[in-house]
C-alpha positions in Angstrom: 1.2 79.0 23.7 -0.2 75.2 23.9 1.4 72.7 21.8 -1.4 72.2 19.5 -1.3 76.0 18.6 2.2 75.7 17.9 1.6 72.7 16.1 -1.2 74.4 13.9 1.1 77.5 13.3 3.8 75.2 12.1 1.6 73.5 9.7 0.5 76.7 8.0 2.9 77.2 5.0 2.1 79.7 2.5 4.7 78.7 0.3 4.1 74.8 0.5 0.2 75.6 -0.2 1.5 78.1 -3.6 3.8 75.2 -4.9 1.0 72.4 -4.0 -1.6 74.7 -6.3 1.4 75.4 -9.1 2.1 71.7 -9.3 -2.2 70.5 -9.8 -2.6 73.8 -12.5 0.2 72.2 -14.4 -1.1 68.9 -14.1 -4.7 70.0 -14.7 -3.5 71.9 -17.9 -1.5 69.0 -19.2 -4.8 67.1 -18.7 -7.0 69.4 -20.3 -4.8 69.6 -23.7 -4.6 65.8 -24.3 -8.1 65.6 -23.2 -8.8 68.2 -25.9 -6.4 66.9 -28.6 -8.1 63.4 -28.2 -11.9 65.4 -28.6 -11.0 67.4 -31.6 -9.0 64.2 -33.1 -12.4 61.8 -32.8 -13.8 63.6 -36.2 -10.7 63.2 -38.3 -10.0 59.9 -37.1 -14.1 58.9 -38.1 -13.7 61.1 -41.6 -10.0 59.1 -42.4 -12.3 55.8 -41.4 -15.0 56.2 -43.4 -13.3 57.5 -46.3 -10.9 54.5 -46.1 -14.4 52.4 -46.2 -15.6 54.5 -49.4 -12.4 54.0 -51.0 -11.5 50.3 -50.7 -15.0 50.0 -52.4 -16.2 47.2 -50.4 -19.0 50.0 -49.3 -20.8 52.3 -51.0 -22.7 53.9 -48.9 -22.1 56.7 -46.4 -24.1 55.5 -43.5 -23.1 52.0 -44.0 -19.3 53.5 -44.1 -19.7 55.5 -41.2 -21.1 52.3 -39.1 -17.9 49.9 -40.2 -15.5 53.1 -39.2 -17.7 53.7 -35.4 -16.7 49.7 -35.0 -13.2 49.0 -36.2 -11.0 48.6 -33.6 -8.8 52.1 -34.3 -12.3 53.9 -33.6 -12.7 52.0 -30.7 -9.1 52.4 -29.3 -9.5 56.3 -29.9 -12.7 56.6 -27.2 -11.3 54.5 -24.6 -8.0 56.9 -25.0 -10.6 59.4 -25.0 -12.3 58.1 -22.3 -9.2 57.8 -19.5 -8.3 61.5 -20.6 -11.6 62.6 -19.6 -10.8 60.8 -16.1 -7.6 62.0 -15.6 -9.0 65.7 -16.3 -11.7 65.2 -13.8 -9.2 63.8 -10.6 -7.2 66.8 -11.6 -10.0 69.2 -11.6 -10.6 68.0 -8.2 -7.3 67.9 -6.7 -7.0 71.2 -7.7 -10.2 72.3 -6.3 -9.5 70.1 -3.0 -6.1 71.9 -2.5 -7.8 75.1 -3.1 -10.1 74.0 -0.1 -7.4 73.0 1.8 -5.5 75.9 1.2 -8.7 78.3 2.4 -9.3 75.5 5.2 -4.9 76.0 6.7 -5.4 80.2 6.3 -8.8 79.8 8.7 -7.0 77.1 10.9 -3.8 79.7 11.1 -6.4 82.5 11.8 -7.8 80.9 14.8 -4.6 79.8 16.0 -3.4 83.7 16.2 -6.4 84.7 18.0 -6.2 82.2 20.2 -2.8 82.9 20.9 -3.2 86.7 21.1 -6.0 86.4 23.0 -4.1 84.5 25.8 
């Protein structure tokens, strides 16, 4: 057997590739439940704005409410949050989906190996 087939053989790990996966799910589900806390939070954060505009009575109308809560700066805050959760989510999506790849990619490269090395 060449060096480079032992080489390839060696870097096949089944194990390594399974804890590699387990780590990015847990990362990617961590990711998907802030990303989803922060989604389903945007609405009650908006309704507690608004209604703090309505109540301090220095606006009476809804829409006029509604624009003053989209502005403030605690609105504001809340989307960017929002927004680097929805980043984070994504790079995880596609680590996991790259390691999956790779994974698929090391099983193929170990495949050829074998047959190469039977073969000789």
């Amino acid at each position: 057997m060449s060096e480079e087939q032992t080489r390839i053989l060696r870097a096949y790990d089944p194990e390594k590739m399974f804890e590699m996966l387990e780590n990015a799910s847990d990362s990617l589900a961590k990711k998907v439940y802030t990303e989803f806390l922060l989604d389903k939070n945007e609405k009650i954060l908006l309704s507690k704005l608004i209604s703090e505009h309505l109540l301090n009575g220095n606006i009476s109308s809804v829409a006029k409410a509604e624009h003053a809560a989209r502005c403030s700066k605690e609105y504001l805050t809340h989307i960017k949050g929002l927004a680097v959760a929805k980043e984070a989510l994504c790079r995880a999506k596609a680590k996991y989906e790259n390691l999956r790849g790779l994974a698929e990619a090391r099983r193929t490269q170990e495949s050829s190996a074998r047959f190469i090395r039977d073969k000789a």
